[in-house]
N, C-alpha and C positions, 0 to 999 in steps of 0.2 A: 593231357594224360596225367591230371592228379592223382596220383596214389601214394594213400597214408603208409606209414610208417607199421612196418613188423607184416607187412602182406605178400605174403610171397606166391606168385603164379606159380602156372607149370614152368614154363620158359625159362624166370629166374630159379627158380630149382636144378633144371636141365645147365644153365652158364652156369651156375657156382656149383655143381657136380663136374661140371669140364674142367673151369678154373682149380680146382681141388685134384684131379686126375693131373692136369699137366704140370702144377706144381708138386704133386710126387712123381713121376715120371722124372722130372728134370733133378730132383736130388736125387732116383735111384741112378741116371743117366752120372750125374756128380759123385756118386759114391766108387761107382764101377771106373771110371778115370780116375778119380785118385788113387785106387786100389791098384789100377793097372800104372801109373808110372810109380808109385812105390814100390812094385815088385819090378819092373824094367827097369 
């Protein structure tokens, strides 16, 4: 599976759309806990 550089499929489109989702996900998840033990 040689594949040049800057070629992106459907599939790597689809991971780095997920990877992208779950890394904001995990900081809105980060923001809502720190918010909640600085008011508790």
């Amino acid at each position: 599976m040689a594949m040049t550089a800057l070629t992106l499929t459907t599939e790597q489109l689809w991971l780095l759309g997920g990877v992208a989702l779950a890394l904001v996900a995990a900081g809105v998840v980060a923001l809502a806990a720190g918010r909640g033990r600085g008011r508790g």
